[in-house]
N, C-alpha and C positions, 0 to 999 in steps of 0.2 A: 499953273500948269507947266511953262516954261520952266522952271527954277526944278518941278518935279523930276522934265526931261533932261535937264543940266546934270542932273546927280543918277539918273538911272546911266546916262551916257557913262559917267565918272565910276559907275559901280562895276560898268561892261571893260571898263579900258583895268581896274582894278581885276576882275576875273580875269582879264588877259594876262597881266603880270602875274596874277599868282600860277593860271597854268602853265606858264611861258618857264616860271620860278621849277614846279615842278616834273616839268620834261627837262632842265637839265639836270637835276638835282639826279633825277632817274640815270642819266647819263653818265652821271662821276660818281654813282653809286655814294649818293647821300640823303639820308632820310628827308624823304622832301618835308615833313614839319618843321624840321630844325630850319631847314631852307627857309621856307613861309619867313621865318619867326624871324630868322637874321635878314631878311626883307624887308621886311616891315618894321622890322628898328629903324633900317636903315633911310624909311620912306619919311616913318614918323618926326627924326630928326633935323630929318632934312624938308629943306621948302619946296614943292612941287607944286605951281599957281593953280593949273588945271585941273589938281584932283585934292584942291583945297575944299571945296563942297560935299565932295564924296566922305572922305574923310572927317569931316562935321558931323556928318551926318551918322557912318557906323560907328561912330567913338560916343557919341551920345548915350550918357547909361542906358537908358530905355530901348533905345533903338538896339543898343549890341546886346541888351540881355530878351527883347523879344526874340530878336533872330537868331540865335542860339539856345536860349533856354526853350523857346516854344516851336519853331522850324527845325530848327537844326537837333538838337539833343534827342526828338522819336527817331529821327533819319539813320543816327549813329548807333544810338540802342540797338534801335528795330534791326538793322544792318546787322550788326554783331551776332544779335541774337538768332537770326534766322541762318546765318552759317554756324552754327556752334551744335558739332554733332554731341547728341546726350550721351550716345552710348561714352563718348569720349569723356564728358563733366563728369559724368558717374565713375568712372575708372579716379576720377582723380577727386572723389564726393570728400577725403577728411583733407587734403592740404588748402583745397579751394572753401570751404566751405570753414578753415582754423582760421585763415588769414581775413578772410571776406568779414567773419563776427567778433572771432575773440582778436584778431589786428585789428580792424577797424576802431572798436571800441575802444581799445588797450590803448591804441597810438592818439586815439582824439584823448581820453584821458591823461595821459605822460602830454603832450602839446601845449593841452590847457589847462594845465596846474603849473605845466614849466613857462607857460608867458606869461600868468598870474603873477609868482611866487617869483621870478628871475626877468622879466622883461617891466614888472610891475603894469601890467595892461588892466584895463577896466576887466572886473571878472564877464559880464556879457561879449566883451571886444576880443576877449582869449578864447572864451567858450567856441564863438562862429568860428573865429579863425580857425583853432583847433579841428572844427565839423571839415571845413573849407578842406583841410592840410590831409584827412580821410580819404579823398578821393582820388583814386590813382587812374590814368589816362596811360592807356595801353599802345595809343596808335601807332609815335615815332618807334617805340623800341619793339612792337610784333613785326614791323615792317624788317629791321635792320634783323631779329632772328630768323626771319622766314629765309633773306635772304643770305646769311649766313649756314643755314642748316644746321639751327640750335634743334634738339629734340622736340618730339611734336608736345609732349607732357609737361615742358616747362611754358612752352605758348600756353595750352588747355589751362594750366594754373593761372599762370598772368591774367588772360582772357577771361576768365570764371572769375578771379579776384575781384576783376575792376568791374565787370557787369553787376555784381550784387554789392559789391560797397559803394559805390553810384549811390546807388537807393539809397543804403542806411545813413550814408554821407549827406545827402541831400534832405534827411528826413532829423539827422542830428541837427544840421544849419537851422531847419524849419524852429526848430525846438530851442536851442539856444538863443535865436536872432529875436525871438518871438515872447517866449514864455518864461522862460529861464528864471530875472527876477521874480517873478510873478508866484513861481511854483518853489523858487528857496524862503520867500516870506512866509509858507504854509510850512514849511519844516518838510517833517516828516509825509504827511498828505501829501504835500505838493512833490517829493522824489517819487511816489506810488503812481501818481497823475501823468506823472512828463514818462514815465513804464508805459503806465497804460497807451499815453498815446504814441507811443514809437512805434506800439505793435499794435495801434490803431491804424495807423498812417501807412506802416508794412503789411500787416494780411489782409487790410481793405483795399489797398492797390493791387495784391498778389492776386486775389480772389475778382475783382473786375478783369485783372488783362485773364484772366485763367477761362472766366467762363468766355469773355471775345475771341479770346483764340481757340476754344474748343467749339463756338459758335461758326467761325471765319472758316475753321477749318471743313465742317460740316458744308457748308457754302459751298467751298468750290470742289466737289464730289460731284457738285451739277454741272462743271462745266467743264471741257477741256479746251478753253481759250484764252491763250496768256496774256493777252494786252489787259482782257477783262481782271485777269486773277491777279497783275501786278496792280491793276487797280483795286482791288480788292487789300492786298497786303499795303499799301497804301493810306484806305481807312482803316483797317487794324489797328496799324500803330499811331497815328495821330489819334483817331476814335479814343482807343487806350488812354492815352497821354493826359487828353482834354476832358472825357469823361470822369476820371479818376481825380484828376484836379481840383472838376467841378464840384463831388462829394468830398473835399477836402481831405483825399487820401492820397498817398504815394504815385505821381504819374508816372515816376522812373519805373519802381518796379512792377507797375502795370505792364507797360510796354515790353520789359526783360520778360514777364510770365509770358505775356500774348506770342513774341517772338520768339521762345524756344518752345509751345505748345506746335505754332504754326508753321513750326520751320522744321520739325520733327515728327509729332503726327500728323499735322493738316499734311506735309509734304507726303506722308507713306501712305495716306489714305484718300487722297484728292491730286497728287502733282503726279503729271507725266515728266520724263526724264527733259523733254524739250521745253516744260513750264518750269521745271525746276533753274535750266540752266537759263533762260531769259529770267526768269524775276532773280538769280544771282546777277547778272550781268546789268541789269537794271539799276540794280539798288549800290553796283562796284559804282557806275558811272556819277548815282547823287551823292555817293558819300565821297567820292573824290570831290566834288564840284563843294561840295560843305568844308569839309575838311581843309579845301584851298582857302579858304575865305576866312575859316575862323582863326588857322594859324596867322593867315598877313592882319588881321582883327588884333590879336592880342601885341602882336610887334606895335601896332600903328597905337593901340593906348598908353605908349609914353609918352608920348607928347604930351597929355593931358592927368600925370600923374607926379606930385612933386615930392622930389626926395630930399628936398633941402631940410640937413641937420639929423637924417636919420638913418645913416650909414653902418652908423655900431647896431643900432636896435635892427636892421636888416639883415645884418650879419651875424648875429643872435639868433634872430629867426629863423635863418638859415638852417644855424646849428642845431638848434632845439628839433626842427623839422625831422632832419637826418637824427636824431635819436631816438626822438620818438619812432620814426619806421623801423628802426633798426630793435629798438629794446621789443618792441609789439610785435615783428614778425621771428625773432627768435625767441620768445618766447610761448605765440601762438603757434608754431609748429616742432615745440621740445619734443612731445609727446611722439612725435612721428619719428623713428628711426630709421626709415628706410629711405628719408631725402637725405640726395647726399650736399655735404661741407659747400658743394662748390653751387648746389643748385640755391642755395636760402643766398647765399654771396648774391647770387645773379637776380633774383628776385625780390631782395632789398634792393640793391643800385639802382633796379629798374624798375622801381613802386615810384614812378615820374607824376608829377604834378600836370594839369594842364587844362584844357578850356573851361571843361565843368565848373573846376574849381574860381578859374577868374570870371563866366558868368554871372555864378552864385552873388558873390563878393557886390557883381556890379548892379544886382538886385536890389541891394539893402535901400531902403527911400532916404533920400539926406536927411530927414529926422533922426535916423539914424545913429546916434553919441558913437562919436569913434569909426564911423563910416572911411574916413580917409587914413587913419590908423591902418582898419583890414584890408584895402585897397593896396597901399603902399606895400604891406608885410605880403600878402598873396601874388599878387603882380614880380615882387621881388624873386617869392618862392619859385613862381611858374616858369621864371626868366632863368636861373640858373637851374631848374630839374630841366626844362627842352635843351639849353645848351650845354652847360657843363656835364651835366650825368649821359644828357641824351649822347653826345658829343664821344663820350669814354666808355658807352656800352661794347659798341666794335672792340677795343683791344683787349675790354676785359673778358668778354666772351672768347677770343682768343688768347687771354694768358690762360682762361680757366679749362681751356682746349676742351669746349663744349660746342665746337662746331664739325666735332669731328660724328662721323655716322658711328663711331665704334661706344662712343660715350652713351648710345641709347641702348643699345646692347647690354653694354655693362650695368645697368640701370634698369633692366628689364624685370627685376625682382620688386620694383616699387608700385606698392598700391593703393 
C-alpha cells in the first residue's frame, strides 16, 4: 500500500511538471507536445531519485500501453470526434477520405516492402512497423495551425485523415503483428482471409459504435442535465472501445462511429446549447490532462530503449518513413485538382507520427521476434516527426504564406 502511495504521489508531482511544461509552452507560443516531449527526454536522461518509482512504473510496457491504449486513446478519439462538425468532413468527403484509404494503404505498402527489401528487416518486423508508421497524430500540428490561422479545410483534412487512419492503422498492426505468417503459408486463401478480416475488424467496429451512438443519442432527449449527459458521453466512448474489443473488432473505429454520430446528431436532437458547451469544456479539460502525460510518457521511454549500433538503420527508417508519406499522399490525392501545390506540401510535412503509434509498438508481448527492432525504429520515428517536422511546421506554413486569411479565399473553389 505504501509503495502504491509512493508512486501515485510521484505520478501527481509528474502531472504537475507536465502542466507546469504546458502553461509555459502556452506562453512562448510553442506547441506544448513538443514541450512534453523535450521534457521528458530531458527527465528520462537524467537522474531524478524521487520520481525514480514513478517513472518505473509508466515506462513499464503494460503499464504505458494500458494507459494509453485502453484510458487514454477513447479520451482523444472520443474528444476529436465529438467536435468534428460533419457538415465540415462532408465538404472535404474525397481528400479525407484519398488519404485516410488509399495513403494509408499505399504508404504501409511502400514502408514494408522498403524495410523488407532495403533495411533487410524480418518480413513480419517490417509488416507492424510499416501498420505502426500509418498512423498520423494530428495533435502538436492542429494546435500550431489553429493558432496560426491556417485555413479551416486544411485542419478538416488533417483532423479527418488521422481520425479514420487510426482505425485502419490499428487494424493493419492487428493483422500484420498477428496473422501475417500464418495467412502468406496459405498463399492465395490466406491474402482473401487477412481481406476478409480488415473489413471484419472495420465494419464490425463501425456498425457497434454506430448503433451506441445512435442509441446514446436517443438517451439524452430524456434529459436536459449536463453533469448526467457528460456522464453519458463518458460510457459512450469507453462502452464503444471495450465492447467492440470484446467481439474482436475495431475499438478505434467504434469509438470514431459513436463520436461523430453523438457529437452531430445525438447533439441536434438531444443537446442544449449549455449541454453542448459543458460536455466541450469537459472533455477540453481530460484531453489536456491525457495528452500531458502521454507526451512526458514517450520523452521518459528513452531511458529504457537501446540504440546501441543502430544509428544507420534509424536513419534509414527515418527515410523510408518520409517516402513512403510523401510517394502515398501524392499519389492518393492526384486525382483531385483543385488541392492546391502548397496544401499536399503542408499536409505531407504534417502527416507526424506520435502516441498511438509508440503504444501500439509497446503492445507487442516480448515473444515477440523482433519486438526491440519495432521499438527502437518507431520510438526513433516518433522522436524526430514531434521534433524535427513538429519543430519546422511554423516556418513552413509561413514560407507557404498559408496563414494568411486571403489564402482561404483563394481556395474557396475546392471541394
Amino acid at each position: 500500500m505504501h509503495s502504491f502511495n509512493a508512486v501515485f504521489i510521484q505520478l501527481l508531482i509528474l502531472l504537475a511538471i507536465s502542466i507546469s511544461v504546458i502553461a509555459v509552452a502556452k506562453k512562448i507560443n510553442l506547441s506544448y507536445s513538443i514541450a512534453l516531449v523535450i521534457v521528458g527526454l530531458l527527465l528520462g536522461i537524467s537522474h531524478i531519485p524521487f520520481l525514480d518509482e514513478a517513472e518505473a512504473f509508466i515506462t513499464q510496457s503494460h503499464v504505458f500501453q494500458a494507459i494509453i491504449i485502453s484510458l487514454f486513446l477513447p479520451i482523444l478519439l472520443g474528444d476529436a470526434t465529438l467536435k468534428m462538425p460533419f457538415s465540415q468532413l462532408r465538404e472535404q468527403t474525397k481528400p479525407v477520405l484519398a488519404l485516410a484509404f488509399g495513403g494509408t494503404l499505399l504508404s504501409f505498402l511502400i514502408i514494408a516492402l522498403m524495410g523488407y527489401y532495403l533495411l533487410q528487416l524480418p518480413l513480419t518486423v517490417a509488416f507492424t512497423f510499416a501498420a505502426l508508421m500509418s498512423a498520423t497524430d494530428p495533435i502538436s500540428v492542429i494546435s500550431i495551425f489553429k493558432s496560426l490561422g491556417v485555413p479551416k479545410r486544411i485542419v478538416t483534412i488533417i483532423e479527418g485523415e488521422s481520425l479514420l487512419n487510426d482505425g485502419i492503422a490499428v487494424v493493419l498492426f492487428q493483422i500484420s503483428s498477428v496473422y501475417l505468417l500464418t495467412y502468406m503459408e496459405m498463399g492465395w486463401e490466406g491474402l482473401g482471409r487477412g481481406v476478409l478480416l480488415f473489413f471484419q475488424f472495420g465494419l464490425g467496429g463501425a456498425a457497434i459504435g454506430g448503433i451506441l451512438g445512435f442509441l446514446f443519442s436517443q438517451l439524452i432527449r430524456l434529459y436536459d442535465d449536463y453533469p448526467l449527459e457528460i456522464a453519458f458521453s463518458m460510457l459512450l466512448f469507453f462502452g464503444s472501445y471495450f465492447i467492440a474489443e470484446h467481439f474482436h473488432v475495431s475499438g478505434v473505429i467504434a469509438v470514431v462511429m459513436a463520436g461523430m454520430i453523438f457529437g452531430n446528431y445525438g447533439a441536434r436532437i438531444g443537446m442544449s446549447e449549455k449541454t453542448e458547451m459543458n460536455i466541450n469544456s469537459f472533455w477540453d479539460v481530460i484531453t489536456l490532462v491525457a495528452n500531458s502525460l502521454i507526451f512526458l510518457m514517450i520523452g521518459l521511454e528513452i531511458k529504457y530503449i537501446s540504440f546501441h549500433d543502430k544509428w544507420l538503420v534509424v536513419a534509414a527508417a527515418i527515410l523510408i518513413v518520409l517516402i513512403g508519406r510523401t510517394v502515398a499522399l501524392y499519389a492518393s490525392v492526384a486525382g483531385l485538382k483543385t488541392l492546391p501545390a502548397s496544401w499536399k506540401a503542408l499536409l505531407n510535412w504534417g502527416g507526424l507520427k506520435g502516441s498511438l503509434s509508440l503504444a501500439l509498438a509497446l503492445s507487442l508481448p516480448p515473444s515477440f521476434e523482433g519486438r526491440d527492432d519495432v521499438l527502437v525504429l518507431t520510438f526513433s520515428v516518433v522522436l524526430f516527426s514531434l521534433l524535427i517536422q513538429g519543430l519546422t511546421i511554423k516556418p513552413l506554413v509561413l514560407k507557404l504564406r498559408l496563414n494568411e486569411t486571403a489564402s482561404d479565399a483563394k481556395s474557396s473553389d475546392f471541394n
